[in-house]
FIDREN-981283 format. One record per residue: residue in three letters; x, y, z of N, C-alpha, C, CB in turn; chain; residue number from 0. Coordinates in Angstrom, 1 decimal, padded with zeros to 4 digits. Glycine has a CB too. Example, Ala and Ser with C-alpha at 12.3 -4.5 7.8 and 13.67 -1.06 7.14 Angstrom:
// FIDREN-981283
{rec 'ALA' {013.2 -005.7 007.8} {012.3 -004.5 007.8} {013.2 -003.3 007.8} {011.3 -004.5 009.0} 'A' 0}
{rec 'SER' {012.8 -002.2 007.1} {013.7 -001.1 007.1} {012.9 000.0 007.9} {014.1 -000.6 005.7} 'A' 1}
//
This chain:
// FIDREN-981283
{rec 'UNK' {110.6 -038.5 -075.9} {110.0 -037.9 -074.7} {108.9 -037.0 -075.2} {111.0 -037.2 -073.8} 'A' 0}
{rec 'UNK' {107.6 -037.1 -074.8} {106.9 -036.2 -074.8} {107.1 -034.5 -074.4} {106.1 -036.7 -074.3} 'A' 1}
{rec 'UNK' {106.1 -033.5 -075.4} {106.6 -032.3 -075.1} {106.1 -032.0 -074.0} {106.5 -031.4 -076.0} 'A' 2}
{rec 'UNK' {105.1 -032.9 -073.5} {105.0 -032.2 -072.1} {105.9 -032.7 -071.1} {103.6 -032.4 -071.5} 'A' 3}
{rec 'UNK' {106.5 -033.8 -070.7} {107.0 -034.0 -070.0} {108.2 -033.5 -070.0} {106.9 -034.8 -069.8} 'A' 4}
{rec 'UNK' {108.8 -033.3 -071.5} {109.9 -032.6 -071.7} {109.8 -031.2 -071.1} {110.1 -032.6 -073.0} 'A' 5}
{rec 'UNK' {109.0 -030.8 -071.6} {108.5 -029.4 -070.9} {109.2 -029.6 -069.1} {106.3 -029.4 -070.9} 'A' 6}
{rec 'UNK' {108.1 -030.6 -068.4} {108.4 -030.4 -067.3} {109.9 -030.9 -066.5} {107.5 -030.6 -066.9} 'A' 7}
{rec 'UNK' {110.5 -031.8 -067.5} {111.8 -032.5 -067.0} {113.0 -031.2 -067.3} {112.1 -034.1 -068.1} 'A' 8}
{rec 'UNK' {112.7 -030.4 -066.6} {113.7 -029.6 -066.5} {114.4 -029.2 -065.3} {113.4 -028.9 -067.0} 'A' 9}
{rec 'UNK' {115.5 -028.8 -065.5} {116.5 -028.2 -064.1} {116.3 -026.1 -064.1} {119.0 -028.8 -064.7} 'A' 10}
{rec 'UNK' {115.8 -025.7 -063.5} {116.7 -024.2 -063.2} {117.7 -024.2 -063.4} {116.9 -023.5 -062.2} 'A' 11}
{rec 'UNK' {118.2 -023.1 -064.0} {119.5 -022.8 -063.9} {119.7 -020.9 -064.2} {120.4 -024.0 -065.2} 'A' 12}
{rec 'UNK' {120.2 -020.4 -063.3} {120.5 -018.9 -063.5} {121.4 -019.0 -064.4} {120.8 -018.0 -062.3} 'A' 13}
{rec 'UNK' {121.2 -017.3 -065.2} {122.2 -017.2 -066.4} {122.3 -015.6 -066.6} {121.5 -018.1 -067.8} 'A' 14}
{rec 'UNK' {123.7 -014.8 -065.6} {123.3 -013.6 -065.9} {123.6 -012.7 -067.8} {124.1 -013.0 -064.6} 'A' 15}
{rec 'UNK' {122.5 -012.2 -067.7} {122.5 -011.2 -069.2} {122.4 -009.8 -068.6} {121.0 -011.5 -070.3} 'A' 16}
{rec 'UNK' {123.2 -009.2 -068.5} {123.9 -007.5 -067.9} {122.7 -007.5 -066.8} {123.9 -005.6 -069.2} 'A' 17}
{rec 'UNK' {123.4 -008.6 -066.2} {123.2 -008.1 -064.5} {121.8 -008.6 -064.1} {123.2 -006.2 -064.3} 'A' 18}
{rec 'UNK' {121.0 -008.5 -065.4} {119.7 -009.2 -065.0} {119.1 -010.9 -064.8} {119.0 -008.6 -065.9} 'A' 19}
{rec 'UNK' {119.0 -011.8 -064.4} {118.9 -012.9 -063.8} {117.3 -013.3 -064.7} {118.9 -012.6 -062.1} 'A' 20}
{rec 'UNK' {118.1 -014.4 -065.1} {117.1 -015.2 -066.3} {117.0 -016.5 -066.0} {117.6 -015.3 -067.8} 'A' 21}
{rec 'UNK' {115.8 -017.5 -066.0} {116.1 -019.0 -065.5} {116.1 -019.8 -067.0} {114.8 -019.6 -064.3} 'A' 22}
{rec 'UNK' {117.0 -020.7 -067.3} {117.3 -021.3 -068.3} {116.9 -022.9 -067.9} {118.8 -021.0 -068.8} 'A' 23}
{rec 'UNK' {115.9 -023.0 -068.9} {115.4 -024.6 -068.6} {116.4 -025.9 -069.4} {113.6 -024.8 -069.4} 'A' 24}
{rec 'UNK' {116.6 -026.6 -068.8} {117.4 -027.8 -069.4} {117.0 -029.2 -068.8} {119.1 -027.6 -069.1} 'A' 25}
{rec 'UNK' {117.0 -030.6 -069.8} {116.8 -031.5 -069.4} {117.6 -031.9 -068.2} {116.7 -032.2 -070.4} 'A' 26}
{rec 'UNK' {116.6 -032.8 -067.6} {117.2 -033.7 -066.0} {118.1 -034.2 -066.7} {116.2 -034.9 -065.0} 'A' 27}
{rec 'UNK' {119.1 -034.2 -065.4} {120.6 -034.9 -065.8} {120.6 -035.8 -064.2} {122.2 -033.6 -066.1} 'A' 28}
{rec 'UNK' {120.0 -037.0 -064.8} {120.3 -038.3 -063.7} {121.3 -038.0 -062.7} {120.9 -039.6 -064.5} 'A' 29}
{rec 'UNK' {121.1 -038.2 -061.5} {122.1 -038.6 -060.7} {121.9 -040.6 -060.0} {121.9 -037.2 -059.4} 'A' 30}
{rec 'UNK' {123.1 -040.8 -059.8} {123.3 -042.5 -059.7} {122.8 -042.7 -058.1} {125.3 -043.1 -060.1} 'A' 31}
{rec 'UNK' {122.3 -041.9 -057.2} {122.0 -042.3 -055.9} {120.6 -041.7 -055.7} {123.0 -042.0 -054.9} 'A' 32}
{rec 'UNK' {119.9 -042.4 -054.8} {118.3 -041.8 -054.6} {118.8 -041.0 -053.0} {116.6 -043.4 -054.4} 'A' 33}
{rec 'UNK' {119.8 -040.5 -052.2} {120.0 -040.1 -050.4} {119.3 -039.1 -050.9} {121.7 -039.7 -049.5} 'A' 34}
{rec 'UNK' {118.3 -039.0 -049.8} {117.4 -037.5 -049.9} {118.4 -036.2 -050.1} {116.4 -037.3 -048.1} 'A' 35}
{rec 'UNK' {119.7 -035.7 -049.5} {120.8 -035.0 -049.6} {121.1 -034.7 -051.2} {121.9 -035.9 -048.9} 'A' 36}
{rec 'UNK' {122.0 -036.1 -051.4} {122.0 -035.9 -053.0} {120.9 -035.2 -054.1} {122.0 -037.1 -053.4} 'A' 37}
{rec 'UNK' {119.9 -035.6 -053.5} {118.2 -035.6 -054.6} {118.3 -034.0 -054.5} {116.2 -036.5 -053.8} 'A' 38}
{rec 'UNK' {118.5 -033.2 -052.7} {118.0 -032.1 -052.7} {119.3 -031.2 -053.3} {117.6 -031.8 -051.3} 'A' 39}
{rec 'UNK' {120.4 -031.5 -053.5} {121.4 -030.8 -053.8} {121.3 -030.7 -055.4} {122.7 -031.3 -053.3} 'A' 40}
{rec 'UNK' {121.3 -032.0 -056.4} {121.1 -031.9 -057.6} {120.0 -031.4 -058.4} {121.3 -032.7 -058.0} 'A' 41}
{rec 'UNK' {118.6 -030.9 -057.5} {117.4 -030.9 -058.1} {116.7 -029.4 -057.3} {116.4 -032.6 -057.9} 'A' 42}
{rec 'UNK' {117.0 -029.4 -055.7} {116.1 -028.6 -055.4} {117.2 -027.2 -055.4} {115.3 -029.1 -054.0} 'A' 43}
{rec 'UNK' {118.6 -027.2 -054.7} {119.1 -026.1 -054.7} {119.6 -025.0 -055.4} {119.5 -026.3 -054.3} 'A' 44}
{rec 'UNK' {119.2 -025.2 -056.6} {119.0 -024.3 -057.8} {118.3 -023.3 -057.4} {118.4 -024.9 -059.1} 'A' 45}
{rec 'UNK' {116.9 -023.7 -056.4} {116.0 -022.6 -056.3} {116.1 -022.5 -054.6} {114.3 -022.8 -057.1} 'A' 46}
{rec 'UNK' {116.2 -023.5 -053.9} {115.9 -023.2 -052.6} {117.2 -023.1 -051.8} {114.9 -024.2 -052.0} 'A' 47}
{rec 'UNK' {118.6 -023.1 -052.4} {119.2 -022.9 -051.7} {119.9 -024.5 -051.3} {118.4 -022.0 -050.9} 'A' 48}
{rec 'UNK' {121.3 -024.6 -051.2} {122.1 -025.5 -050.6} {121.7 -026.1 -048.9} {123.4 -024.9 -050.6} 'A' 49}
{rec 'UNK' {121.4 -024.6 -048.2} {120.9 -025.1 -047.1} {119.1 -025.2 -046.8} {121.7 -024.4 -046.2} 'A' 50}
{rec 'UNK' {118.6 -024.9 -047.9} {117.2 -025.0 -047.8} {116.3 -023.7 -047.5} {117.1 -026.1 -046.9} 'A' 51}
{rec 'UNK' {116.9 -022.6 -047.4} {116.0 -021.5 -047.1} {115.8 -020.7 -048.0} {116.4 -020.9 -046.2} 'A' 52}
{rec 'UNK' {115.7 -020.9 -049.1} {115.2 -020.3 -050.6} {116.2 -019.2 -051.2} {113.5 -019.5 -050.5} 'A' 53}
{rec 'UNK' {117.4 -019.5 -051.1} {118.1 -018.4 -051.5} {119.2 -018.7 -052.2} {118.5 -017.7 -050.6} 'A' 54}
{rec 'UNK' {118.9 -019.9 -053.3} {119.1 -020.9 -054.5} {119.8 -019.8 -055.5} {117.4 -021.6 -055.1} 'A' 55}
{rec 'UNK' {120.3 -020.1 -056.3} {121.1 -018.9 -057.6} {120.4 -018.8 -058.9} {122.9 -019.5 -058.1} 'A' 56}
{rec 'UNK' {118.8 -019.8 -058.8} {118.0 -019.3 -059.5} {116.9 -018.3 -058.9} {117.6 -020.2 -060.1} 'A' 57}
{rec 'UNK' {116.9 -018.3 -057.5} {115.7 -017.7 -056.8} {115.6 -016.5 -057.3} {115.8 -017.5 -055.4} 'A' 58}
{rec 'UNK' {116.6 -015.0 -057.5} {115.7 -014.4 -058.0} {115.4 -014.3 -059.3} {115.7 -013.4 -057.6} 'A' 59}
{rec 'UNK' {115.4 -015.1 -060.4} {114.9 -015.4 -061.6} {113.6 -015.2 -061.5} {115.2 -016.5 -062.1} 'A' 60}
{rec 'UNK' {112.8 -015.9 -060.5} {112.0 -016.4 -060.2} {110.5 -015.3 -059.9} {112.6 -017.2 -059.2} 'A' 61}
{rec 'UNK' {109.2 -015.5 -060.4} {108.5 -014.7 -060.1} {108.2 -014.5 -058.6} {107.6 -014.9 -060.8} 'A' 62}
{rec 'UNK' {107.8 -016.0 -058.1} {107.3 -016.2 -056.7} {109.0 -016.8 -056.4} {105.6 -017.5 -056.5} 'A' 63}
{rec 'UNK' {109.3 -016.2 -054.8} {110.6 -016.6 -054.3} {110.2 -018.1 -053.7} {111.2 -015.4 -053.1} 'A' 64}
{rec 'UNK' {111.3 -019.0 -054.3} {111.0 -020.3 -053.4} {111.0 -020.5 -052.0} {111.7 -021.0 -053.6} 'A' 65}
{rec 'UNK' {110.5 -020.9 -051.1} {110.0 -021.2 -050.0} {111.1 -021.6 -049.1} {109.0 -022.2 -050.1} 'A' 66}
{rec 'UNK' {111.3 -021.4 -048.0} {112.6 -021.6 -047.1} {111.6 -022.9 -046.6} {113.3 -020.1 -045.7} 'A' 67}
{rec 'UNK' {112.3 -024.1 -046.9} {112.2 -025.3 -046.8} {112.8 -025.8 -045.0} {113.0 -026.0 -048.1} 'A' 68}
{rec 'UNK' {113.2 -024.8 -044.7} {113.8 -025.5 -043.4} {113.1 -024.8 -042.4} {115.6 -025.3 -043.1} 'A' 69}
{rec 'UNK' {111.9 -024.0 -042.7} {110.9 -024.0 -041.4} {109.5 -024.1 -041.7} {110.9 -022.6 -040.5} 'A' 70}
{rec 'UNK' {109.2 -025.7 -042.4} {108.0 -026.1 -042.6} {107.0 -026.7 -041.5} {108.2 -026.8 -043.6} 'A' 71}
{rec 'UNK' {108.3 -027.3 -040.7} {107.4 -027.6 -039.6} {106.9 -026.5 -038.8} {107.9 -028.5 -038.7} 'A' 72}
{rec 'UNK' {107.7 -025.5 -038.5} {107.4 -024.2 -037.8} {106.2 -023.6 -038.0} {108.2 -023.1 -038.3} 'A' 73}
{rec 'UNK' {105.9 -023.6 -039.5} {105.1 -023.0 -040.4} {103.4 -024.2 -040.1} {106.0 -022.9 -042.4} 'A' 74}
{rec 'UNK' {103.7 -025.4 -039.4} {102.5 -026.2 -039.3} {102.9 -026.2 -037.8} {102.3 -027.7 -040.3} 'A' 75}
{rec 'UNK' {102.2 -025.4 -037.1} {102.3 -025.9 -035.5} {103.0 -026.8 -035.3} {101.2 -026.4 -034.9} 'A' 76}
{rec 'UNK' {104.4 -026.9 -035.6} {105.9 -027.6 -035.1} {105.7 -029.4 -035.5} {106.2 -027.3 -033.0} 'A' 77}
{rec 'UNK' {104.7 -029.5 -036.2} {104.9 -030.7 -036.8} {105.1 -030.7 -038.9} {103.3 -031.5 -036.0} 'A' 78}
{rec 'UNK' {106.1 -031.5 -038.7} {106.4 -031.7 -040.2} {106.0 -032.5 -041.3} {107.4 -031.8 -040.3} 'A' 79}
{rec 'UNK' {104.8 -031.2 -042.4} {103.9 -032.1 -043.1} {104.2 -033.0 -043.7} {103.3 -031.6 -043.8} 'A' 80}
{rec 'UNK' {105.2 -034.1 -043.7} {105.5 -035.2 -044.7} {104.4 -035.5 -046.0} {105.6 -036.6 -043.8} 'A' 81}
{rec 'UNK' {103.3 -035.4 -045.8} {102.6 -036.0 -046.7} {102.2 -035.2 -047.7} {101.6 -036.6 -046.1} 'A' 82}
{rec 'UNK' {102.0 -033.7 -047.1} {101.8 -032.4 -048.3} {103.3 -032.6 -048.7} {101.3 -030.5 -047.7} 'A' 83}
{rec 'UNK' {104.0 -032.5 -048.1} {105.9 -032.4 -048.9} {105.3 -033.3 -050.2} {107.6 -033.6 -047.7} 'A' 84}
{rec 'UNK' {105.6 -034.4 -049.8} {105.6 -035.3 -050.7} {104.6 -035.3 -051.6} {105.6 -036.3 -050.1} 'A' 85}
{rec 'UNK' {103.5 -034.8 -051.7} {102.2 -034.8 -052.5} {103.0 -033.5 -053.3} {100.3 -034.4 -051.6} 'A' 86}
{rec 'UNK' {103.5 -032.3 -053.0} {104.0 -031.4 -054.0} {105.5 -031.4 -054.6} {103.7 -030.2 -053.5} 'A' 87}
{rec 'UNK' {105.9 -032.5 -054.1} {107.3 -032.9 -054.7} {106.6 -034.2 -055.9} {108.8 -033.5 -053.2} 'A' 88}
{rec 'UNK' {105.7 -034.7 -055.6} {105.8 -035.9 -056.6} {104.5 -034.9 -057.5} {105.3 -037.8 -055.8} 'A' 89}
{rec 'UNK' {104.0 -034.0 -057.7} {103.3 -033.0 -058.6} {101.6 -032.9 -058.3} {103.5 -033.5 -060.0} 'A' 90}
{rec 'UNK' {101.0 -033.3 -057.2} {099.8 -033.2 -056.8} {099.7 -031.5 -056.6} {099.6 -034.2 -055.4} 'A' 91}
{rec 'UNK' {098.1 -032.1 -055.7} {098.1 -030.3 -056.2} {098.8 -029.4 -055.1} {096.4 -029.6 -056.2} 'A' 92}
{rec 'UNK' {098.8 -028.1 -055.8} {099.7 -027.2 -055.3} {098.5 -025.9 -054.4} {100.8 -026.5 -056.7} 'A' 93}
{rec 'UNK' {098.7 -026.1 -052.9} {097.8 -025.1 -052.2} {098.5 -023.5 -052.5} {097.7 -025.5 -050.3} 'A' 94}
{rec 'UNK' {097.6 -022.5 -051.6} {098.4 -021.5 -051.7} {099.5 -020.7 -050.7} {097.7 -020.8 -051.9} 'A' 95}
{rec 'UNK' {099.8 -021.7 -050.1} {100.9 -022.1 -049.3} {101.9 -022.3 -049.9} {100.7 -023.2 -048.5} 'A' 96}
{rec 'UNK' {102.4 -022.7 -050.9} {103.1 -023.1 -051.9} {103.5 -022.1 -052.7} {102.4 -023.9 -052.6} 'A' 97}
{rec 'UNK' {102.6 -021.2 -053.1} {103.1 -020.5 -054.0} {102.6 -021.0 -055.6} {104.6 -020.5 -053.7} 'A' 98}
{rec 'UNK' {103.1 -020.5 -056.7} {103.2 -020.8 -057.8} {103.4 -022.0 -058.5} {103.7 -020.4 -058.0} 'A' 99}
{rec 'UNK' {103.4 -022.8 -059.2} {103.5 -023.9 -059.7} {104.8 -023.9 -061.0} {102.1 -024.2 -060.1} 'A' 100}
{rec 'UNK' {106.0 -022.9 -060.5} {106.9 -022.6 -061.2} {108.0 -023.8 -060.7} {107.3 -021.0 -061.2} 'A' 101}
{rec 'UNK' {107.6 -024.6 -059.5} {108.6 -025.7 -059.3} {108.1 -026.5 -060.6} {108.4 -026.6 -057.7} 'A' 102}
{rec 'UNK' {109.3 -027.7 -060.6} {108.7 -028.7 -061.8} {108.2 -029.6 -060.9} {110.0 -029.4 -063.0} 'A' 103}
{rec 'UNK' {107.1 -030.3 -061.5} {106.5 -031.1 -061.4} {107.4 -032.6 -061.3} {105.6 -030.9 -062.3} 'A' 104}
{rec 'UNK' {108.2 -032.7 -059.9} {109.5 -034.0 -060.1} {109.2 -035.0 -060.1} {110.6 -034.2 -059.4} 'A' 105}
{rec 'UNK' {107.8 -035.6 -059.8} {107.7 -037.0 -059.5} {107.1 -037.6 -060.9} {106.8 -037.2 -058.1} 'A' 106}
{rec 'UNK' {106.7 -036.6 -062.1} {106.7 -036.9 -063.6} {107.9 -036.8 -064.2} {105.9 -036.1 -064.2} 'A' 107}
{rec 'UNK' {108.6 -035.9 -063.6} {110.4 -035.4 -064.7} {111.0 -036.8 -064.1} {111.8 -033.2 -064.1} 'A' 108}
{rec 'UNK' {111.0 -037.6 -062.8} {112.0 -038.2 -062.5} {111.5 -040.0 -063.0} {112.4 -037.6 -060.9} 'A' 109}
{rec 'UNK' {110.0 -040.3 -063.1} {109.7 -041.1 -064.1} {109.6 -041.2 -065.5} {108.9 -041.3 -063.9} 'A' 110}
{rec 'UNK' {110.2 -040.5 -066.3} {110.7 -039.9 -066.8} {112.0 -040.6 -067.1} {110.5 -038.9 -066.3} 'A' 111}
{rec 'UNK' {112.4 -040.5 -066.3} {114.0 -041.3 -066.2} {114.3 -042.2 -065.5} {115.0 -040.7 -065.7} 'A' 112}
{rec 'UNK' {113.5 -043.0 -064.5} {113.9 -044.2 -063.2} {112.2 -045.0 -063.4} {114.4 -043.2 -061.1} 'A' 113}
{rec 'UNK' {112.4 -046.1 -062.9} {111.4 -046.6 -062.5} {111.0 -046.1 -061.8} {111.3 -047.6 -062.3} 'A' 114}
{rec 'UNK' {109.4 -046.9 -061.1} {108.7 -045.9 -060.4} {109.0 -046.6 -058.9} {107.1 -045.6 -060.9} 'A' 115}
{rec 'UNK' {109.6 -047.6 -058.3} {110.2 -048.1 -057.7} {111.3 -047.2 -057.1} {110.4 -048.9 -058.4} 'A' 116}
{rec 'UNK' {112.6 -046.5 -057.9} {113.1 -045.8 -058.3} {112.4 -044.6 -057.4} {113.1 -046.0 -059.6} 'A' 117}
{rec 'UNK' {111.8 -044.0 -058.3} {110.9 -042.7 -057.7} {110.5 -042.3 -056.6} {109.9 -042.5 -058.2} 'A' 118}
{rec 'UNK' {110.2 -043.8 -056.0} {109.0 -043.6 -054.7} {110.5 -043.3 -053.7} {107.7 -045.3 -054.1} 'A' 119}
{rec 'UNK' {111.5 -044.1 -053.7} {112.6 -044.5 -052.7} {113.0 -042.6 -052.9} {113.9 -046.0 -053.3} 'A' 120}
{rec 'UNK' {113.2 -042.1 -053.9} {114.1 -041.0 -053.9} {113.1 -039.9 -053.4} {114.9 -040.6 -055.4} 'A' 121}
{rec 'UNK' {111.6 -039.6 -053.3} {111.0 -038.7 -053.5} {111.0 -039.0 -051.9} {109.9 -038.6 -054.5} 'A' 122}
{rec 'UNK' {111.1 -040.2 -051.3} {111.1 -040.7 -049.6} {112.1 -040.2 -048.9} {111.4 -042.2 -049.4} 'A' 123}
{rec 'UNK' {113.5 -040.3 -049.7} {114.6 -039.9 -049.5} {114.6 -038.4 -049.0} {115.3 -040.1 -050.6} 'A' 124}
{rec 'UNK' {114.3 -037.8 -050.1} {114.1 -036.5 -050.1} {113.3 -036.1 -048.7} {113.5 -036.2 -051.4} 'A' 125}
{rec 'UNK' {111.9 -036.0 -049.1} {111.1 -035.8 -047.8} {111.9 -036.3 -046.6} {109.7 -036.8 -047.9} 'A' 126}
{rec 'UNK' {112.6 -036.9 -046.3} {113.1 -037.7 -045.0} {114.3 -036.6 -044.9} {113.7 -039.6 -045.2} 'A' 127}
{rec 'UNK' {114.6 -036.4 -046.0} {115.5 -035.0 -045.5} {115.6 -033.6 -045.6} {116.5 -035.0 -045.9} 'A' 128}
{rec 'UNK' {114.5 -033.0 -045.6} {113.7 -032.2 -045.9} {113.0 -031.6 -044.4} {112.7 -032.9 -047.1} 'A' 129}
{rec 'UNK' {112.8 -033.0 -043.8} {112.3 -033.0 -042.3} {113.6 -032.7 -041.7} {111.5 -034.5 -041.6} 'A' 130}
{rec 'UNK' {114.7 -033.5 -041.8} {115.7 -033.7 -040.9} {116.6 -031.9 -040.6} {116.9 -035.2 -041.6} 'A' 131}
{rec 'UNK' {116.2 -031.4 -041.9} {116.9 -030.1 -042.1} {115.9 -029.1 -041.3} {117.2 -029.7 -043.9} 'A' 132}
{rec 'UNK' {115.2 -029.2 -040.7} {113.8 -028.3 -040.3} {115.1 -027.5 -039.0} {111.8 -029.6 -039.4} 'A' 133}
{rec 'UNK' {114.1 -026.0 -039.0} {115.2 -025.3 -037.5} {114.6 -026.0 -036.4} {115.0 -023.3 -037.1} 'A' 134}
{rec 'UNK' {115.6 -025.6 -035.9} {115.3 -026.3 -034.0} {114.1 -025.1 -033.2} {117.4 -026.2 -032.7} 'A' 135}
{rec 'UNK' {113.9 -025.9 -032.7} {113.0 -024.8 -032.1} {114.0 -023.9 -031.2} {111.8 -025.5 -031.2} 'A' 136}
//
């Protein structure tokens, strides 16, 4: 594996050292299903949280706090941007809406490891549940 992708094929992971909060990078560790659910539990909730509102057990490691994912449509006049989602989950560019570019770049870390076949279905997955989790109005 290349050192750049190695670079970016990594997981968060918090690691307390007296009290203070450090993010420890480690290679992707495959999961055997693409359900948007699964994808978001093994990959995103490190930083954004189990239920999606950025309050992940790496978040405050973190310089920029990750983004509460469950009021993106809120955040776009009540429609949900599927296509920016997906353009900054698969590593396109990052507005300033976004924040920092301390997420990994997943749609390189996860080719990387799956076809791209593979990739498109899980990064779909994801996005599809990413919407479904949005607050109610």
């Amino acid at each position: 594996m290349s050192k750049v992708v190695w670079t970016a094929a990594t997981l968060l992971l918090v690691i307390g050292v007296h009290a203070q909060a450090q993010v420890k990078r480690e290679p992707i560790k495959p999961i055997d299903t693409v359900s948007g659910p699964a994808t978001f539990k093994a990959y995103c909730a490190q930083c954004h949280g189990v239920s999606g509102r950025g309050d992940g057990p790496a978040a405050k490691a973190l310089k920029t706090p990750p983004a509460d994912l469950t009021t993106l449509a809120k955040r776009h006049n009540g429609q949900f941007p599927a296509a920016a989602v997906k353009q900054i989950v698969n590593g396109g560019e990052v507005g300033p809406s976004h924040g920092s570019r301390e997420m990994p770049m997943w749609g390189p870390v996860f080719r990387s490891v799956e076809d791209q076949s593979m990739v498109e279905l899980r990064i779909t997955n994801l996005v599809k549940y990413l919407e479904e989790i949005q607050e109610k109005k």
